[in-house]
N, C-alpha and C positions, 0 to 999 in steps of 0.2 A: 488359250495361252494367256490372252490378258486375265483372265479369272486366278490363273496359277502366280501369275506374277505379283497382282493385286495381294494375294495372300499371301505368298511371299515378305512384298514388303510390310506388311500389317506384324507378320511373323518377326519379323526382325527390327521393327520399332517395340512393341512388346519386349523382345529382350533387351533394348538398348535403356528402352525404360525402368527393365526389373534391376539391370546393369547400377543404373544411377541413383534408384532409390535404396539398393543395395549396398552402396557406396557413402551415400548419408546417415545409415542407418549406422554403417561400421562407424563410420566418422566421428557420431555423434556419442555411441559407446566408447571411443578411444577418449574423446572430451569426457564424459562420467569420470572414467577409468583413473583418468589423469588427476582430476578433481577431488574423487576418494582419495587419489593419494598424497596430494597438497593438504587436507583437510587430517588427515590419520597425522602425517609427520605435524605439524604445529600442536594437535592434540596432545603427542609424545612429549613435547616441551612447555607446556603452560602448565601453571600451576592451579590448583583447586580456584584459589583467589580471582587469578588471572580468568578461566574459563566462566567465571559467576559475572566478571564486570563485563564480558565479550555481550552479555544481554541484557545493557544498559545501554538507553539512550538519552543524551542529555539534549538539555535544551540551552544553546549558547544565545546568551544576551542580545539584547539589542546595542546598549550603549553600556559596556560592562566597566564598572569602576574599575580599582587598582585591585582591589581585593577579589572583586568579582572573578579576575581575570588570572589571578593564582589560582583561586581555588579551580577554577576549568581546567587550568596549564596539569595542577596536579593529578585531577580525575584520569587526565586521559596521559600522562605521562607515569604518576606514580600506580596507580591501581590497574590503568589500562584496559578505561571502558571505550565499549566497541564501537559505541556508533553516536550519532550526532542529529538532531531535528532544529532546521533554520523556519524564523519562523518571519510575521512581516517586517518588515525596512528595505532600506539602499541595501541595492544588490554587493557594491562595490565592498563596503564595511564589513558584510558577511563572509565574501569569499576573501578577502584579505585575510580573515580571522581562523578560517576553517584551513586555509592552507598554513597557518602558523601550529594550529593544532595537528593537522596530518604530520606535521615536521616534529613534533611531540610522540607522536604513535609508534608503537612499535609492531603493528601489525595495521594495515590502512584505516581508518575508521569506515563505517557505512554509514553515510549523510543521506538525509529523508526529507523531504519538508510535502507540505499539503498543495499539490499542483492541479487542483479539481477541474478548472478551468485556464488552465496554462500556467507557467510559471507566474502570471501578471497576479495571479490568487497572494501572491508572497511579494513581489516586487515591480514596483510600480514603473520600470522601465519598460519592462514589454509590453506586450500587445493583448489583452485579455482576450477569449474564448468568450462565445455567450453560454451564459447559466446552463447545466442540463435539462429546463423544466423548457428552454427556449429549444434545446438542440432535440427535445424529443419532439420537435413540432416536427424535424425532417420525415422523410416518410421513404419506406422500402428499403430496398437494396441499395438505389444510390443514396438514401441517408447514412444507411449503416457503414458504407465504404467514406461518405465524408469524417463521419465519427473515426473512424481507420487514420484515414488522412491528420487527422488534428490530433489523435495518438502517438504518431510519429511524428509531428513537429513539435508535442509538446514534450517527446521522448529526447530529442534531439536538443532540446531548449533547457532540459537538467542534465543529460549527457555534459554537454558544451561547462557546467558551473558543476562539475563532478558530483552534480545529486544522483544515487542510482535506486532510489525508493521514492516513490511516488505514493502517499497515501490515498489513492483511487482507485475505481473509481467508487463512486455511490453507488452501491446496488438495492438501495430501499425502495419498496413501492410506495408510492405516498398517493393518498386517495384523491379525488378530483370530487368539488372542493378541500382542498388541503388547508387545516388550521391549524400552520405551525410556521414560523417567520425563516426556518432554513427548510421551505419544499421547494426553495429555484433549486437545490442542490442534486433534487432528485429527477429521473428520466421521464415520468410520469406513473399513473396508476394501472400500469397492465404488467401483470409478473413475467410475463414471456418478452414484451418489448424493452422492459427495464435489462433484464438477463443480456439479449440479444446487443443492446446498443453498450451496456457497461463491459461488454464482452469486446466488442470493436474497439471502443477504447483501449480496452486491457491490453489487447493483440498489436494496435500502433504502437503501442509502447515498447512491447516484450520484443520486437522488430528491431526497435532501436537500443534494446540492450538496458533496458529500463524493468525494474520489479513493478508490478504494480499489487494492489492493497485492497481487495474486498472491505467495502466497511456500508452502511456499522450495522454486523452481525449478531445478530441472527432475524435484524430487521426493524428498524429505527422509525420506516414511513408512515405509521398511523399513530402514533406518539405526538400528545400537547403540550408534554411535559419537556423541558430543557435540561437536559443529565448535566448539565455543564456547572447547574445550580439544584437540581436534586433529581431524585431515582424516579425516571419515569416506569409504572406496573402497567404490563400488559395483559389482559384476562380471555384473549382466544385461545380458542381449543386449539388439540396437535390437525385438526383437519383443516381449519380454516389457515395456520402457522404454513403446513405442509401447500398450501395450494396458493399462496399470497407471501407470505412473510420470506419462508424459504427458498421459494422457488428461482428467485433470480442471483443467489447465492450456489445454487446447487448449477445453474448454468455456469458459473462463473468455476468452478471447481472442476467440472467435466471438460472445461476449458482448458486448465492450467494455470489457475492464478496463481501466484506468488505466494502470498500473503494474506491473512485475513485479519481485522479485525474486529472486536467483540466489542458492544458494548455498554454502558453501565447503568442497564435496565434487569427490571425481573420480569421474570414470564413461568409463573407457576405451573402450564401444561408441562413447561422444561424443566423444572426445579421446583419442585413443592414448597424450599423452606423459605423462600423469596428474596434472599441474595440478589446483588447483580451476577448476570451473566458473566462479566469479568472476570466472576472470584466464584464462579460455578462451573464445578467439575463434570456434573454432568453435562452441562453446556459444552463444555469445551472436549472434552473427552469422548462422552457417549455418544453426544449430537453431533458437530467438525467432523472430530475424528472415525468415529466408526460406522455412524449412520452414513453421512454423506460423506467420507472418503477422503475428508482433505490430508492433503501430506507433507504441505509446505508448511509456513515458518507460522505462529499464529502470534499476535501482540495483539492489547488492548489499550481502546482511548485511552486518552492522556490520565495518567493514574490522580492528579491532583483534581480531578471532578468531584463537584460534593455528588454527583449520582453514584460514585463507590465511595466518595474520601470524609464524606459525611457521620460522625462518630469512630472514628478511626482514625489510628495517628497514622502517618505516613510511612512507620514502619510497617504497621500490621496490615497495611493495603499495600505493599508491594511485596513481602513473602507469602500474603495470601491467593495474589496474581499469580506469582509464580508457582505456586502448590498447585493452584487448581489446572492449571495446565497452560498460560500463556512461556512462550519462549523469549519473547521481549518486554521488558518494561519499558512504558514508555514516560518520558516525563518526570521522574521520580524526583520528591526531595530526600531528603536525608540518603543521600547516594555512597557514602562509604560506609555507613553506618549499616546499610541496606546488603552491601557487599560483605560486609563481618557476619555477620547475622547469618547469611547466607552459607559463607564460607563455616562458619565456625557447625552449624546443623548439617551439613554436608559430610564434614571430616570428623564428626565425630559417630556418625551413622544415621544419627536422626532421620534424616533424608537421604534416600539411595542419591550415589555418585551415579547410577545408569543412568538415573532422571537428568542429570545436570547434563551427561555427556550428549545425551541425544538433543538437548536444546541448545548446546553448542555447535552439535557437528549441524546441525539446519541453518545455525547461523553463518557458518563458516562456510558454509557452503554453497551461499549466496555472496560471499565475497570472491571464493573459488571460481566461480562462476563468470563473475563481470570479470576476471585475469587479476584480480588483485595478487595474488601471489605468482604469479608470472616474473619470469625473468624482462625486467626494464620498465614494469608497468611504475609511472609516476602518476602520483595522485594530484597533482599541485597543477591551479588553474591557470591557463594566463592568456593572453589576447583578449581578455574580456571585452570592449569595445566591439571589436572587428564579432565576436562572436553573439555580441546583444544585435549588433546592425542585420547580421545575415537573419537572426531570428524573426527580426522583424519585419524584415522582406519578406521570408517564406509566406511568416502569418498574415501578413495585408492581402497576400494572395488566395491565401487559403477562405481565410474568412470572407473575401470579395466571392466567392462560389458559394457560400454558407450563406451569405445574405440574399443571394440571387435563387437558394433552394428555402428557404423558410419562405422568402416573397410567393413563392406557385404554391407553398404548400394549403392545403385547406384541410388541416387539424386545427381546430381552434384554439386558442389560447385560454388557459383554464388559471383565472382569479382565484386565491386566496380566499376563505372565508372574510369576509370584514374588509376586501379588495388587497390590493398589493402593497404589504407594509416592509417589502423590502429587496423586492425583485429588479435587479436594473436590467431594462430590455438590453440594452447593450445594441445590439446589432437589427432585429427584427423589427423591432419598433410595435406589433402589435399584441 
């Protein structure tokens, strides 16, 4: 009798379970469902123009003149580009700024900025995170669930200044000895630990309603070279790329990342003619999208890099971005000029309208997503104060357990060739 009943109940928690997971599943279809159709109807009403500048992201000033602050007011009022990247200063100047331009939009803007190690990466009022070269010193499960934990407060910390993109996190392997002055940036040299831990990150975030941003694709970590001042050349084969370069990219994809970005490197196993990746189709097309399966939104570093923008005017690197298969530009100058260009090779066939549609309907559908088009949704920030204060409650708390698991841990700390030309312990101290 107890054997029947034991079964019994085992019986009937199984269907209460299949009941509830059957129930998310719909739930989460009716959510799709609803989405496609937020995203089809705006589709119906924008114009070629319109749909070209939805995959422009500008970068608004720090201290913006008088002129400065027309020409923004117009981007995003008369052309009606989509989205926005804050980058460092006072937090206060920023979101004052950003909610003057949301008040301009006529569809919400998607605000981004680089939150690698918290919001404190961009603004000096919070509370910084330690580097990821410090946080890959955590160790196991309870590191990966801390990583988790500081995903979600760092999701909660751009939530709160209506950031909903997070360019993180790092998914490069970067070797031990690392000799490059941005390796605090990465998790460490093991491709399954970098995957697993930029994945926990990924996941605090996507929790809290946050995009997050694979970069810099297809694997930045053994790179001397700075793309930021010229094109760093990679010369590994596809075996050594596939088991190293790739591989915590390709965790990060089976995961559900967001967003990926490319960046403005060549890698001749990838691309024989040596192009950056940026502005390579087969990059972005054959390797992303078909080999590894990605399906979300793809942008690439900041287009004004001499690692692509090096012999190139600013127009011919951001229609060749976008040709090769990126969905957002990011960074661009010459931004309406950029949008003509576009616009005008679009409508006249040059370039398929399919191509443009499907880099909008990705886009639009990460706004669909976070409720942007929702009935009541306000984009416009305010209690800033009360909402820096809570952040920085959380984080003193959080990072008091981060200090107290790097102290037990016994992975070493792993120096820069030529020592630490730019690492701040932050928290660890060793």
């Amino acid at each position: 009798m107890r054997t029947k009943n034991l079964f019994r109940i085992i019986v009937v928690l199984f269907a209460v379970c299949l009941l509830i997971w059957a129930g998310l599943r719909w739930n989460e279809s009716a959510k799709e469902k609803r989405h496609a159709r937020q995203v089809e109807t705006i589709m119906e009403r924008l114009s070629v123009r319109e749909k070209v500048a939805q995959l422009i992201i500008l970068t608004i000033s720090r201290e913006p003149d008088d002129e400065t602050v027309a020409q923004e007011d117009s981007l995003i009022r008369d052309y009606g580009v989509g989205g926005l990247i804050i980058m460092r200063g006072p937090v206060r100047p920023f979101i004052e700024r950003v909610n003057h331009l949301q008040s301009l939009a006529s569809l919400p803007l998607l605000v981004a900025t680089d939150a690698e190690w918290g919001a404190a990466m961009r603004f000096a009022e919070y509370l910084p995170y330690p580097r990821q070269r410090i946080l890959g010193r955590l160790e196991g499960r309870s590191g990966r669930k801390l990583i988790y934990e500081m995903g979600r407060n760092v999701g909660r910390e751009l939530r709160d200044l209506g950031i909903y993109v997070n360019y993180a996190p790092v998914a490069d392997a970067c070797p031990d000895p690392y000799d490059k002055s941005d390796g605090q940036r990465s998790f460490g040299s093991d491709p399954k630990m970098v995957g697993d831990y930029a994945t926990a990150y990924m996941k605090g975030m996507q929790d809290e309603g946050i995009y997050a941003c694979g970069k810099h694709y297809p694997g930045h970590g053994s790179t001397t070279v700075d793309s930021h001042f010229e094109m760093p050349v990679v010369l590994f084969d596809r075996a050594r790329l596939d088991s190293v370069e790739l591989a915590p990219f390709q965790t990060l994809i089976d995961n559900g990342v967001d967003m990926m970005m490319v960046a403005h490197m060549s890698i001749p196993a990838i691309d024989p003619t040596g192009v950056p990746m940026s502005i390579s189709a087969p990059c972005m097309n054959e390797l992303l999208r078909e080999e590894q399966g990605f399906r979300g939104v793809v942008i690439t570093d900041a287009v004004g890099m001499q690692g692509v923008a090096a012999g190139r005017t600013p127009l011919e690197v951001n229609t060749s971005v976008y040709r090769a298969g990126s969905d957002m530009i990011l960074m661009p100058d010459d931004i309406a000029l950029t949008i003509e260009a576009i616009t005008d090779s679009v409508t006249t066939g040059v370039w398929p309208l399919e191509e443009l549609d499907t880099k909008v309907r990705r886009v639009l559908t990460l706004k669909a997503r976070a409720g942007f088009f929702d009935k009541g949704f306000d984009p416009q920030v305010r209690d800033l104060d009360t909402k820096i204060s809570d952040a920085r409650r959380r984080d003193s708390l959080l990072q008091a357990r981060i200090d107290r698991a790097l102290a037990r841990s016994s992975k070493p700390y792993i120096e820069p060739v030529g020592g630490d030309r730019t690492l701040v312990l932050d928290k660890a101290g060793k």
